[in-house]
N, C-alpha and C positions, 0 to 999 in steps of 0.2 A: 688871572682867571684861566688864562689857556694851560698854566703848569699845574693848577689843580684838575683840570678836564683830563689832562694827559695819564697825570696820576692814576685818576680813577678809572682810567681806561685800559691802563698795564696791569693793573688791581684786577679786574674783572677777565681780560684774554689768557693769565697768567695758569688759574687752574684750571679752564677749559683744555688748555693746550696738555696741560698733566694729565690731566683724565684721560686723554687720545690717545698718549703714548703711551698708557699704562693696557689701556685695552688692547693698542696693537699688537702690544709683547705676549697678551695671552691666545695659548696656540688653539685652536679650532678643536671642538670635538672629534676625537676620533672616529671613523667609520667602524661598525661592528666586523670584526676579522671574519670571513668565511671558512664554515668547520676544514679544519683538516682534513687531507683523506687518511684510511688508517695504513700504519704500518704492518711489513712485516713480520716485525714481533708480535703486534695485535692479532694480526690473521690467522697465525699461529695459535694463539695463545685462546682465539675465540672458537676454532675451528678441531681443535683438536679433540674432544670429545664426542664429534659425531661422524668426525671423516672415515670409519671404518663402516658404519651402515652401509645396507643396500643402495645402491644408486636410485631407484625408485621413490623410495621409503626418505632418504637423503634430499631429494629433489624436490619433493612436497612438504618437508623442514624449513628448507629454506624459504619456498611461496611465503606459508603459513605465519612465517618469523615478522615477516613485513605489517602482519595484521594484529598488533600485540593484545588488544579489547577483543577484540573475539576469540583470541586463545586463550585469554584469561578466564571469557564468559564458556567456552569450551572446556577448559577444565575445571571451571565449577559444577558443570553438568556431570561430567563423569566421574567426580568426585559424589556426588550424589546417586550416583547409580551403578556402584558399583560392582553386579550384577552383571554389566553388559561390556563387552567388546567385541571385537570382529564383528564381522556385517548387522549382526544385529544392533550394534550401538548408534553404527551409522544410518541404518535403517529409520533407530529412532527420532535422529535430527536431522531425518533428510527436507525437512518441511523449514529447518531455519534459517531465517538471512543470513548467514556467515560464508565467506569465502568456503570455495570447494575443497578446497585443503587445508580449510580450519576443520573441514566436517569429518574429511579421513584421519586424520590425525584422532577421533574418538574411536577409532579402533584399538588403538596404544594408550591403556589409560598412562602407561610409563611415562613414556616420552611426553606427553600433554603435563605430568606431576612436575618431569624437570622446567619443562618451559615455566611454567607457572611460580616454581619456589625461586626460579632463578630470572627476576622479571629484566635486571640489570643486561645478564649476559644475550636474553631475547634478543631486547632492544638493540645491541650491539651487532647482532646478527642478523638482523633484518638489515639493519642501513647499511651494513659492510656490502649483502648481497644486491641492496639497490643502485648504494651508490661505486662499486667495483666487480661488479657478477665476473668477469673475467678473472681479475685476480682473487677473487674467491675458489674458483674452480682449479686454478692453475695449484692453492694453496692443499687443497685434499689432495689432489695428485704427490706432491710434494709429500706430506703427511703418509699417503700410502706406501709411497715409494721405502720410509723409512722405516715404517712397519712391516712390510715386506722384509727387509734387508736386517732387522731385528728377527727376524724368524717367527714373529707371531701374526700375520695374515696370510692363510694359507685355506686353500678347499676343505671343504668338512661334510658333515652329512646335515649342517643347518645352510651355509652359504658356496657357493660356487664362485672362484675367483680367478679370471684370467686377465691375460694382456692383449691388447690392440696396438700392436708397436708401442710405441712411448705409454700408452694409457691404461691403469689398472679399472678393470669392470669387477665390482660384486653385485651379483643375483644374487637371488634366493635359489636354494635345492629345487623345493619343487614349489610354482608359482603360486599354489594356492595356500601354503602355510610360510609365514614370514617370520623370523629369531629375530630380536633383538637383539644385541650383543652390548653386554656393561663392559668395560674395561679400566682401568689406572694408564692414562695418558703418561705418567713419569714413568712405566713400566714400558707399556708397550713399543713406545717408540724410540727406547731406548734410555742415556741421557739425554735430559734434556738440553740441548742448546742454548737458550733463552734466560739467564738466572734471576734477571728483573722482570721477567713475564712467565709465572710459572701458568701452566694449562688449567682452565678450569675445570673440576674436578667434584663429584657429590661420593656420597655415601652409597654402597654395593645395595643393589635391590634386592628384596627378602624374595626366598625360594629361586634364587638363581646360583649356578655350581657348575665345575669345572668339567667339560665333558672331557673322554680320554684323548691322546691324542694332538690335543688344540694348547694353547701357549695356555701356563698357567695369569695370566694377567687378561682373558678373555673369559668370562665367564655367559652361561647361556639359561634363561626361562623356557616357558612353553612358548611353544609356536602359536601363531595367532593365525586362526585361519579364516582365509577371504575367499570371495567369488571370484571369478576368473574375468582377468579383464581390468583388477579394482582401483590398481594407478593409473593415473592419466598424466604423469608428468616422466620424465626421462630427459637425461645428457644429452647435448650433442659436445661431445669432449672435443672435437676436431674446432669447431667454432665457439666452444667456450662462452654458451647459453646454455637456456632449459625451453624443450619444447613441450607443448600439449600434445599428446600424440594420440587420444582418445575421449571417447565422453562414458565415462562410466554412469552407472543407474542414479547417483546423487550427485551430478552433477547440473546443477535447473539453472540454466543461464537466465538470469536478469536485469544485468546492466549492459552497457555496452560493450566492454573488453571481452565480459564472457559470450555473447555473443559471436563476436569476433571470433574467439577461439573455435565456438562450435561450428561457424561458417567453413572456418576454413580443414577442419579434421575432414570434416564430413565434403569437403570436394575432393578431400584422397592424399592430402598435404599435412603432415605436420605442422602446424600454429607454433609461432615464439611466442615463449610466455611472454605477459605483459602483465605489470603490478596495475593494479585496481584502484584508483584512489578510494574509491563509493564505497570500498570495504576498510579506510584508512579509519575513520571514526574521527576524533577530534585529537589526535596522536598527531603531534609536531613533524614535519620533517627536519632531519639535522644539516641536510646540505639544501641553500638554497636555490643553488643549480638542478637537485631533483624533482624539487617541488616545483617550480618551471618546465621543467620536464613533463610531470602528471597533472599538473593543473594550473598551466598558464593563465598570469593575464591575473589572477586572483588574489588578493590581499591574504598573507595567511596568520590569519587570528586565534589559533588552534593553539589550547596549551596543553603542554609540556604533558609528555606521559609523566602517570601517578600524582598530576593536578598542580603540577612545579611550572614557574613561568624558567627561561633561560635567563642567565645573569646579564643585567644588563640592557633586555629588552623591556622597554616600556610599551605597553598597549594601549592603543587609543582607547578612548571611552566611547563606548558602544549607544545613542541615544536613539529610540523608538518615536517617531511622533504618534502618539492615539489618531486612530483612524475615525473621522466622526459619521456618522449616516445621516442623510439628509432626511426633514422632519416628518414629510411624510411616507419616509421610509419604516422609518420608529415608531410612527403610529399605527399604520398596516400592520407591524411585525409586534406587535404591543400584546392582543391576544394570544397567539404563537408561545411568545414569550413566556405569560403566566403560568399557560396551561402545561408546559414544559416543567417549570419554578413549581407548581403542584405538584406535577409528578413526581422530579427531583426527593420533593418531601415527603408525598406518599411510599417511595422507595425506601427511604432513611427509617420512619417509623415504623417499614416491616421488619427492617435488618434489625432494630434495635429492640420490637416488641419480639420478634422468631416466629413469625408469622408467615403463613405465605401470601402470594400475591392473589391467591383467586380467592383471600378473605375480605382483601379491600378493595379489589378491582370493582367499577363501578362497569355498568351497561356501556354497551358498545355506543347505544345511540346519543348517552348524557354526554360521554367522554369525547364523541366528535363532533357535536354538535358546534354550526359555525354559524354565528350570527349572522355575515350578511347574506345569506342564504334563506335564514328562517325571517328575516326582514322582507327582503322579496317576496316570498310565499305569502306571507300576511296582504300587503299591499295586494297582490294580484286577487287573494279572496276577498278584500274589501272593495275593489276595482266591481270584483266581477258581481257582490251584492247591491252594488249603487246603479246596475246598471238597468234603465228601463226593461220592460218585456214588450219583446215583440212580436207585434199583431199583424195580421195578414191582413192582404187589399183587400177593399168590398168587394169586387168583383169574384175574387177566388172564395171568401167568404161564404158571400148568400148562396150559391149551387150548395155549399157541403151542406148548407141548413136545411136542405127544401128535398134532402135523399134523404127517401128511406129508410130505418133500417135493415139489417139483414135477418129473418125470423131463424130465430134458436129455436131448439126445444127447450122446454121448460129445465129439462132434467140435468141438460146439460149450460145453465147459465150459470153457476155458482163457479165451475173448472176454467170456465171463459173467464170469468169474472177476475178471480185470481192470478190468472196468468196475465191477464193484461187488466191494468188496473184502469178503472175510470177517470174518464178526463174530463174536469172541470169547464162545463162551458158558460161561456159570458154571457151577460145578459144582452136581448139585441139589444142595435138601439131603437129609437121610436120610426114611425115611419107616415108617411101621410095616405091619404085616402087615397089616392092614384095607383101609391105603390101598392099598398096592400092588397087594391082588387087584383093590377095586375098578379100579383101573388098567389090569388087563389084562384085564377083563371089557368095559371101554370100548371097549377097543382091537378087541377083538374082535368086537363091534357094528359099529363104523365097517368093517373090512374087508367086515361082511357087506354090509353099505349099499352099499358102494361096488360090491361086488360083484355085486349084485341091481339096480342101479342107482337106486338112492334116495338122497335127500341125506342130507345130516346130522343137519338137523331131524326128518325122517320117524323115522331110528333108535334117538334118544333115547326109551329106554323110563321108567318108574317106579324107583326104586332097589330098590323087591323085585323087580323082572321083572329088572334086573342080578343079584340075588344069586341068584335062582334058576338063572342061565344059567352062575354062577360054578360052582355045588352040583352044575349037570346034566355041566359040562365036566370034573368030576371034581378040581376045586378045589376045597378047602374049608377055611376060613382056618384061623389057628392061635391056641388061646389062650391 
């Protein structure tokens, strides 16, 4: 008995123990690698077609880059309007939510066309300048230096180019009209260095041409002319940022960053720039140390620019519980509700009959009318028709009955009459034989009063001086 127990007892721990050591040996999921930072072949290769720009114009590139949905919704705008650039294009979007150097940038419908066709290289240059601003900057220097030294960056009657010890500065000529400049990065900078990272590169813009003078791999448009004043962004080469150095007329600070910036121009200080996330949109960041950086502490569930998840990221599933309202919440808000659900509808059948609205608009007083309102008023006028009338004391009573009237003239009774209307009076009520004499003993006093000319105070005598006057007049009550 005991050698079959045993049996069945090696039987059973035998592939328990298999199965453990089969799990052991499989190795743990790996942790998702943290992006690379980029090379310098990359920085080159991403940086090379705009490192000849103006530093101003340069500077509000790269903000701009970091915000890639609103440069997209930016040059869908000025792709529709193509009418307008310089100040007046900016003019026209000065009212939009978009970063302030998504907004200058609609002065260059160019440069908005390239970001746009080339949504890969944006994107690349945004997170280069987020995640390395330093070595981004160090990289244009490099870039100029070689363009220089090729002989095609040199002063002209579009840009003004000098040195600052180690550091090449291009202005524009004259501040208020800005050249773009196209160039072939394989031209201007010589050979290139790079052969497994060629420069990115587009096709020559229409109506641009070689001015004299300038390196044939430079080519130049119309100048685009702005207000004085119109960047707000600028180098500091020596520390290898971008400061705000001004708040030009589209610039409407409303989040906090931009705030920030305009606090600090306006006490006499150049502001380092700072990216915005509030103007990020739902755009991924690719280093997760940046996104820590601009919005600690937050889960980031944001997919992938152009609607792509990251390989490899699984996203939790997102569950809402319905919010319920308590019941007599729902019932209060029940009315509200329909009259809304009417309107809704009354809306719909204009749109779709082409109608306007002051054909089916109903009265002001139907359309607002609130039930417990017109509840109330009801009750308060059936309140106030149940409610007795009331009659005055006998005491205040009998004097009003026992005065005179006031004599009118004939002529003038109809005008009285109308203006004040007659008042119903009631019948008395009974009264017994004491009272009544005394009544016309009263009466009989007052005519004398008035007769003799005394008031009415003076005539009131004693009620035995009445009864005797009653006994003298030859009345004499009954009992």
């Amino acid at each position: 008995m005991r050698k079959l127990f045993r049996t069945w007892l090696l039987g059973l721990l035998v592939p328990m123990l298999a199965a453990g050591l089969a799990l052991a040996q499989v190795p743990p999921p790996a942790a998702a690698a943290p992006a690379r930072a980029f090379t310098q072949q990359e920085l080159d290769q991403i940086l090379a077609p705009i490192a000849l720009y103006p530093d101003a114009l340069l500077s509000q590139i790269l903000m701009a880059s970091t915000y890639p949905f609103e440069v997209i919704e930016a040059a869908r705008w000025s792709k529709a309007h193509p009418e307008l650039q310089g100040d007046s294009a900016v003019q026209a979007v000065e009212q939009q939510a978009w970063d302030p150097s998504v907004k200058s940038l609609v002065a260059f419908p160019r440069v908005l066309a390239m970001m746009d066709e080339r949504l890969d290289w944006m994107r690349q240059l945004g997170d280069a300048f987020l995640e390395q601003e330093p070595h981004v900057m160090d990289t244009v220097q490099s870039l100029r230096q070689r363009a220089m030294s090729a002989g095609n960056l040199g002063s002209n009657d579009a840009t003004l180019v000098s040195r600052q010890g180690q550091t090449i500065v291009v202005t524009p000529a004259s501040p208020q009209v800005v050249y773009v400049p196209y160039y072939d990065p394989l031209v201007v900078y010589g050979n290139w260095w790079w052969p497994a990272y060629p420069p990115v590169r587009w096709a020559p813009w229409p109506g641009y041409y070689v001015r004299p003078g300038v390196s044939v791999g430079v080519v130049w448009g119309g100048g685009v002319r702005l207000s004085v004043g119109f960047f707000f962004g600028a180098f500091d080469w020596p520390q290898r940022r971008v400061h705000v150095v001004r708040v030009p007329y589209y610039y409407r600070p409303v989040t906090v960053v931009e705030h920030r910036h305009v606090e600090a121009v306006r006490r006499g200080s150049p502001a380092v720039w700072r990216h915005d996330a509030a103007h990020r949109r739902s755009v991924a960041y690719r280093n997760e140390a940046v996104r820590q950086r601009y919005e600690p502490g937050r889960n980031d569930a944001r997919r992938e620019f152009g609607g792509h998840r990251e390989p490899g990221r699984v996203e939790p599933e997102r569950t809402r519980t319905p919010v319920q309202a308590r019941p007599e919440t729902r019932e209060r808000a029940a009315p509200a509700i329909e009259r809304r659900e009417e309107r809704r509808d009354e809306r719909r059948d204009v749109r779709r009959d082409g109608r306007g609205a002051a054909d089916v608009r109903a009265p002001r007083a139907e359309r607002e009318q609130i039930p417990p309102r017109v509840e109330m008023r009801e009750r308060a006028r059936s309140i106030e028709r149940a409610r007795p009338p009331v009659e005055a004391r006998s005491e205040i009573r009998e004097p009003a009955r026992s005065v005179a009237p006031r004599a009118v003239p004939r002529q003038d009774r109809p005008a009285l009459e109308a203006r004040s209307p007659r008042i119903e009076q009631r019948p008395r009520p009974p009264m017994d034989a004491r009272s009544e004499t005394r009544e016309r003993s009263r009466g009989a006093e007052r005519r004398d009063s008035r007769r003799d000319g005394r008031d009415d105070g003076g005539a009131r005598a004693p009620q035995g001086r009445h009864e005797r006057s009653a006994f003298a007049s030859g009345l004499r009550p009954q009992r």
